[in-house]
C-alpha positions in Angstrom: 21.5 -0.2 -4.7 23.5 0.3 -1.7 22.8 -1.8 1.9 24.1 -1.1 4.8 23.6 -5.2 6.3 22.3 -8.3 4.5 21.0 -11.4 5.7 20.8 -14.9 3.7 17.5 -16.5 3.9 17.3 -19.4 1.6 19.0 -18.9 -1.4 18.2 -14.8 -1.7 20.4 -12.3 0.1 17.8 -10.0 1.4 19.9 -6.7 1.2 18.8 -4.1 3.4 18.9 -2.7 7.1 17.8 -5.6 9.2 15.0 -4.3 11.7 16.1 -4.2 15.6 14.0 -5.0 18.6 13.8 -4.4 22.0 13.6 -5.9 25.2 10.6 -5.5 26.8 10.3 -4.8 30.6 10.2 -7.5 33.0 7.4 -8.5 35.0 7.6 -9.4 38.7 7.6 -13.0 37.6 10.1 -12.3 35.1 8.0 -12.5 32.1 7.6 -10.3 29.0 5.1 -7.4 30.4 4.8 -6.2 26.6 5.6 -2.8 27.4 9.4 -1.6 25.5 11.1 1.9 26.8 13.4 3.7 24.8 14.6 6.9 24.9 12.1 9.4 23.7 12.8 11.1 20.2 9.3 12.0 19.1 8.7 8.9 17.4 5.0 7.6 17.4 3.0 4.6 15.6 0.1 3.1 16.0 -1.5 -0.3 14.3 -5.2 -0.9 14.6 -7.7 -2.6 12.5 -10.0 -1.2 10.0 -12.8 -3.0 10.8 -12.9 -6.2 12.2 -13.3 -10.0 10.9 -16.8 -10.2 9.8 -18.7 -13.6 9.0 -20.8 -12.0 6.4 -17.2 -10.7 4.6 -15.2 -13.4 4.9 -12.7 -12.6 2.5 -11.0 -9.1 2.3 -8.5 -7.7 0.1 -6.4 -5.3 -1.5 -6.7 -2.2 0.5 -6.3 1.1 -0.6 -6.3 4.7 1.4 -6.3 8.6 0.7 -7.1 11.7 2.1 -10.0 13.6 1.6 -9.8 17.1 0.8 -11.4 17.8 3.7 -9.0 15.9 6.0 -10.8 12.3 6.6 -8.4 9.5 5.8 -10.5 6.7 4.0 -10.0 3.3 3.2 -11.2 1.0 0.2 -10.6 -2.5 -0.2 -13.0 -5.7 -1.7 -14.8 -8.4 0.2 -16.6 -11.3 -0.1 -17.3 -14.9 0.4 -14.2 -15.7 -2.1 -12.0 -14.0 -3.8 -13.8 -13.5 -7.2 -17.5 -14.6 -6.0 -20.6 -12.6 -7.0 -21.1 -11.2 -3.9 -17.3 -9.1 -3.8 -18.3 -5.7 -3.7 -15.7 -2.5 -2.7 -15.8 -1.6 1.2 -14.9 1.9 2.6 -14.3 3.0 6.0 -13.6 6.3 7.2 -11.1 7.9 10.1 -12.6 11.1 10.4 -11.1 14.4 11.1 -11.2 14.6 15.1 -12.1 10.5 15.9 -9.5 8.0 16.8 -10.9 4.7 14.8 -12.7 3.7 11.8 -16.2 3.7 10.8 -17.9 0.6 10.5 -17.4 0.0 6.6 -20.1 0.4 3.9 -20.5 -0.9 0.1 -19.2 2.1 -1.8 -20.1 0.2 -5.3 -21.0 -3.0 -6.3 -21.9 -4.5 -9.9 -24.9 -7.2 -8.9 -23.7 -10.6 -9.6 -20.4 -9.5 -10.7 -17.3 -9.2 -9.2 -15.7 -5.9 -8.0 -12.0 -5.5 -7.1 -8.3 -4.2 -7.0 -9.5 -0.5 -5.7 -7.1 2.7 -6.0 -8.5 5.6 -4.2 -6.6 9.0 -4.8 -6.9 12.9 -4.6 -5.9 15.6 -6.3 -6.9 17.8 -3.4 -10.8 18.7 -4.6 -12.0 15.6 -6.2 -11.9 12.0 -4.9 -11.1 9.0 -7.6 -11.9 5.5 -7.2 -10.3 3.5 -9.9 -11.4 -0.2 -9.9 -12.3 -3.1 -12.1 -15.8 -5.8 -12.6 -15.2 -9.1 -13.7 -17.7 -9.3 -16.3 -15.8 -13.4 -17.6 -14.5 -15.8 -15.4 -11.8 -14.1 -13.6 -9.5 -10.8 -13.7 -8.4 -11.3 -17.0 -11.8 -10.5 -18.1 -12.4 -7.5 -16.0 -12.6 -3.6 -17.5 -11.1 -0.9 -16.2 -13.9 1.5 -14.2 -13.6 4.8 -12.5 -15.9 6.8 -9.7 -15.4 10.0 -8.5 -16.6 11.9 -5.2 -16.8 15.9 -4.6 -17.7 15.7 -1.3 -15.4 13.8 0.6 -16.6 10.4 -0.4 -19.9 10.4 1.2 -21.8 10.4 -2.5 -20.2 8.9 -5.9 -20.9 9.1 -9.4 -22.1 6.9 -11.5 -18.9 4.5 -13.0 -17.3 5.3 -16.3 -14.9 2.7 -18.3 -11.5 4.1 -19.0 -11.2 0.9 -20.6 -13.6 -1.5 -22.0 -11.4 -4.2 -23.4 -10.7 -6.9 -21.2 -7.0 -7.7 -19.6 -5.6 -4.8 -17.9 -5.8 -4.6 -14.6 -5.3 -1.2 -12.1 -3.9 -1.8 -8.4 -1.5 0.4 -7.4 -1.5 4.3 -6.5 -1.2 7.1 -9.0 0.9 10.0 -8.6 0.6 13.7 -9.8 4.3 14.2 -11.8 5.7 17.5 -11.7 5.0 18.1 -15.4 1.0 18.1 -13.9 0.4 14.7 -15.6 -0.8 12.2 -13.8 0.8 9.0 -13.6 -1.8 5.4 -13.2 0.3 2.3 -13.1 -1.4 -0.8 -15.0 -0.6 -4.2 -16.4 -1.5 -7.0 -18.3 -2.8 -10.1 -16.0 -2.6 -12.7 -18.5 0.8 -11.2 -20.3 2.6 -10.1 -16.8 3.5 -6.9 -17.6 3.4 -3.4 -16.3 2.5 -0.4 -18.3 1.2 3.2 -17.6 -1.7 5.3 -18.3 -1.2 9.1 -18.3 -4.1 11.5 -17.7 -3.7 15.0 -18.8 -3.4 17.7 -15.7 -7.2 17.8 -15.4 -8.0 14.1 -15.7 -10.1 14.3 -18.8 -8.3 12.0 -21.1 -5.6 9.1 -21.0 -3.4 7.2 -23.1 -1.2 4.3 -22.1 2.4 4.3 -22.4 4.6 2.6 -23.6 2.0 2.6 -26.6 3.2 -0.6 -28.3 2.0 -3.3 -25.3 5.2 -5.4 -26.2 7.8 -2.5 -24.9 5.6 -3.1 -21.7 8.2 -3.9 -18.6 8.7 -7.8 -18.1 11.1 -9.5 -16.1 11.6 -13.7 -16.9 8.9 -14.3 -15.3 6.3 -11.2 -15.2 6.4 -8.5 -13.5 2.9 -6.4 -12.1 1.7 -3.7 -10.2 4.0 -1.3 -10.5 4.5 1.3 -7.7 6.4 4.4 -9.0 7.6 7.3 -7.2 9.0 10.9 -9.4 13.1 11.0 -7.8 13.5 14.1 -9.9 11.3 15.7 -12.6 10.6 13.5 -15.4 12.6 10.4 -13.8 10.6 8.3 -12.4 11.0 4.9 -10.8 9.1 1.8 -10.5 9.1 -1.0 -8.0 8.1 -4.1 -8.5 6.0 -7.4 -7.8 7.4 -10.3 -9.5 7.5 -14.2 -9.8 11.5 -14.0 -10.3 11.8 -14.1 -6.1 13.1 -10.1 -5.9 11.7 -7.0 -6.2 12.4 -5.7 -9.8 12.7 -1.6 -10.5 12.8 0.4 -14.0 13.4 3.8 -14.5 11.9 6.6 -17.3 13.2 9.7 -18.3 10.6 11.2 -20.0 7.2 11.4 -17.6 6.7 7.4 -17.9 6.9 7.1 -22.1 9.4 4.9 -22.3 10.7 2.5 -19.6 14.2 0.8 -18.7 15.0 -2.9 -19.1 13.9 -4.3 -15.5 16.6 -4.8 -12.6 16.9 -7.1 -9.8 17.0 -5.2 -6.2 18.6 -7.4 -3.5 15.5 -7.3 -2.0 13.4 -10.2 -1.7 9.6 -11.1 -2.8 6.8 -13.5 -2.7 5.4 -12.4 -5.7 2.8 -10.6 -3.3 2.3 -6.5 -4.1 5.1 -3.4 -2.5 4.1 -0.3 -2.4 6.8 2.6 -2.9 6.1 6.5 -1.6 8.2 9.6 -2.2 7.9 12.0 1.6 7.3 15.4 1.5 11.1 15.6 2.6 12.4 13.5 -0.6 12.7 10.5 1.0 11.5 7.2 -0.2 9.5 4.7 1.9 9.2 1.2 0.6 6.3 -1.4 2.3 7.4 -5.1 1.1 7.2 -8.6 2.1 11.2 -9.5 2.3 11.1 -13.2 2.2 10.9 -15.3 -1.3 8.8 -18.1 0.6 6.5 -16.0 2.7 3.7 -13.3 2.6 5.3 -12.4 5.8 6.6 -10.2 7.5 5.5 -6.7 6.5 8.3 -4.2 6.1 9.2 -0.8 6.0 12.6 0.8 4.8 13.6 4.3 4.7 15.9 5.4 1.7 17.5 9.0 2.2 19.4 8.9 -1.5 16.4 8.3 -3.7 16.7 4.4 -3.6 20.1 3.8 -3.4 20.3 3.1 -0.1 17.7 1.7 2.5 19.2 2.8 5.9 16.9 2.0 8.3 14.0 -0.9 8.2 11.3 -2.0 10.8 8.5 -5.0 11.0 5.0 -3.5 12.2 3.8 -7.5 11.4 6.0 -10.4 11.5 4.7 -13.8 12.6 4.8 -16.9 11.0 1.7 -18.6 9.5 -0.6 -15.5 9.3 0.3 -13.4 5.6 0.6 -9.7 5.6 0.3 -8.7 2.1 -1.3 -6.0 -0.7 0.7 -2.6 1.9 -0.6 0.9 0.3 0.7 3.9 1.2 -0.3 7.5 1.1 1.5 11.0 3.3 -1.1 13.1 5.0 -1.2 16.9 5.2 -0.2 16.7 8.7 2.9 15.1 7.6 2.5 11.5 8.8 2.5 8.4 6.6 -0.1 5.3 6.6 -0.1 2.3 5.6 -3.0 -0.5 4.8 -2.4 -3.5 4.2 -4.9 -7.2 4.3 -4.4 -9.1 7.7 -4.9 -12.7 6.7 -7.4 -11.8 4.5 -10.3 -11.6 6.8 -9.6 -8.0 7.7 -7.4 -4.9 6.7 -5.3 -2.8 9.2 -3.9 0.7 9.2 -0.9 1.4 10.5 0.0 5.7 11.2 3.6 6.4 11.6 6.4 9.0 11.4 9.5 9.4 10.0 11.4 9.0 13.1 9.6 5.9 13.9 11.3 3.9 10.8 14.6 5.7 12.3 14.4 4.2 15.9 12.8 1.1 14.4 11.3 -0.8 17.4 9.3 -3.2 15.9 5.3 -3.5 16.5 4.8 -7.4 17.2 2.0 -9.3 15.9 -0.9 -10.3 17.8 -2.4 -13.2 15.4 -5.1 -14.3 15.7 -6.2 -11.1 18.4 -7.0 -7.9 17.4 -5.5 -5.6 20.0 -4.3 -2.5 18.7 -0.8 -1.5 19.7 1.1 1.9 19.8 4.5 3.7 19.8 4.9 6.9 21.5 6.9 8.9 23.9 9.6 6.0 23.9 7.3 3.7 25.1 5.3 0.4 22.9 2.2 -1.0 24.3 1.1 -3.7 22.8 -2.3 -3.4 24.0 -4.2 -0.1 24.5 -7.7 1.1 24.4 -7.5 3.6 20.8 -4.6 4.8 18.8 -3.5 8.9 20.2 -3.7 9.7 16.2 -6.8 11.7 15.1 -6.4 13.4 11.5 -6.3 17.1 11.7 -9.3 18.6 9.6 -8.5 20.8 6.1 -9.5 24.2 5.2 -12.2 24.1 2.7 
């Protein structure tokens, strides 16, 4: 992969396009008002939370989003008093069509005394799915795989079915529709450290997971998990990964995710925390990441034009120290913006809308630890604190 700058931090050269800031405007005693002009190009972001901290859910993780068919942008994600406890159940919140923040979040499923987590919500444009696993032992490894499904926009769910009973695999990253009609869930083994695939026929009635034999699985030296994959061109197919070798890994398939490439290093740093890759409506590739090898901080975006090869332009929407930004998830909506979730020091998530332009101008939103102000891009402008985000999603034809 191709960089346009690189910058040494620690023993890693973190290889891409180093984000920019701006000046903000001077206040009349010569202070930082918080307010950064620059020329208007149409750009626009905004960064709110979900929900806020709540005492009740103390611990919140692993966020995932998707559009309903019939245009509301919802939100899943796990909470509880640990990590693991009895009490995690899954959490949804909604930005409906027309409104300008999120509902107050509600228990979308929970196993009674058991441990629910690592949600993946998707749509194939009629039916919501709501992949998802129960600890049913003493910790992931011994959690099944589960699956939920909504036809009406998420407001009522089925009852759960296994897509697999054994314990071991694990589900936590978004699954894509290939061109073949396939669609594509990335898995791996939590105790092995390895990423596989299942593939669901075109109508999602039946699965198999690829590579068959477990041990052709993708490892790097020290395990490599939650694969996020994105189709370049039809049939190849990449995957980015979370690893414990300090870099972002990637492998490639030729043949709708059957067989996989021996891993590669990116010169692209990681915390062994989750990235989350996403393939534009225009081709381009947007990847979410945590750059550093010693920190869950900052949180990242990069904008490759060349299917990977290059990351040209890059932009932090958090980046303080102390605070970790981890677990981004990313999904394009029909109206042709992208959003990202991602957990805020684990006691809440936060959305962040944004267009392509945005990651080119890449003016930086700054973090507001421990507040929770909600900040926004537009017209040239960034305030770091206004009253609701301009961004409503647009409503979908039934």
């Amino acid at each position: 992969m191709k960089v346009r700058q690189s910058l040494l931090y620690g023993a890693l050269a973190v290889a891409v396009a180093v984000p920019s800031y701006v000046a903000g405007d001077r206040d009349a005693a010569g202070g930082d008002s918080g307010t950064v002009r620059v020329q208007p190009t149409g750009a626009y972001a905004c960064r709110q939370d979900v929900a806020p901290p709540d005492p009740d859910v103390p611990k919140v993780h692993a966020a995932t989003i998707a559009q309903a068919p019939q245009g509301d942008l919802l939100t899943v994600y796990y909470g509880g008093a640990t990590e693991g406890a009895p009490d995690q159940a899954l959490y949804m919140s909604r930005l409906a069509a027309g409104e300008h923040t999120w509902s107050e979040p509600e228990v979308v499923f929970d196993e009674p005394g058991k441990a629910d987590g690592n949600p993946v919500l998707w749509s194939d444009g009629k039916r919501l799915y709501l992949f998802f696993v129960t600890i049913e032992g003493h910790g992931w490894e011994q959690a099944p795989i589960r699956l939920i499904t909504s036809d009406d926009g998420g407001h009522a769910w089925s009852e759960p079915v296994t897509i697999r009973k054994e314990w071991g695999w694990m589900v936590g990253t978004n699954p894509i529709r290939m061109s073949n009609g396939e669609v594509l869930l990335p898995i791996y083994d939590e105790g092995g450290s390895r990423s596989g695939f299942y593939v669901f026929s075109e109508d999602m009635s039946s699965w198999q997971a690829y590579p068959e034999n477990t041990e052709d699985w993708i490892r790097t030296p020290r395990g490599s998990i939650q694969a996020s994959v994105v189709e370049v061109e039809p049939g190849r197919l990449v995957a980015y990964m979370r690893t414990g070798d300090a870099a972002i890994y990637t492998s490639q398939s030729t043949d709708f995710g059957r067989t996989w490439s021996e891993p590669v290093a990116e010169p692209i740093g990681n915390p062994n925390s989750r990235v989350a890759a996403l393939k534009l409506d225009t081709g381009k590739l947007v990847l979410a990441y945590n750059p550093w090898v010693e920190h869950r901080s900052p949180m990242r975006l990069s904008l490759s034009p060349d299917k990977g090869r290059t990351w040209e332009h890059s932009v932090d929407v958090e980046a303080q120290s102390g605070p970790q930004f981890t677990y981004p998830m990313l999904t394009q909506s029909a109206d042709g913006f992208i959003h990202m979730v991602y957990s805020y020091n684990r006691n809440n998530i936060r959305h962040v809308v944004f267009n392509e332009q945005y990651l080119r101008d890449a003016v930086g939103l700054l973090s507001n630890y421990p507040e929770h102000t909600i900040t926004e891009f537009k017209n040239g402008v960034r305030r770091n604190v206004v009253r609701q985000c301009h961004y409503t999603p647009a409503k979908q034809p039934r």
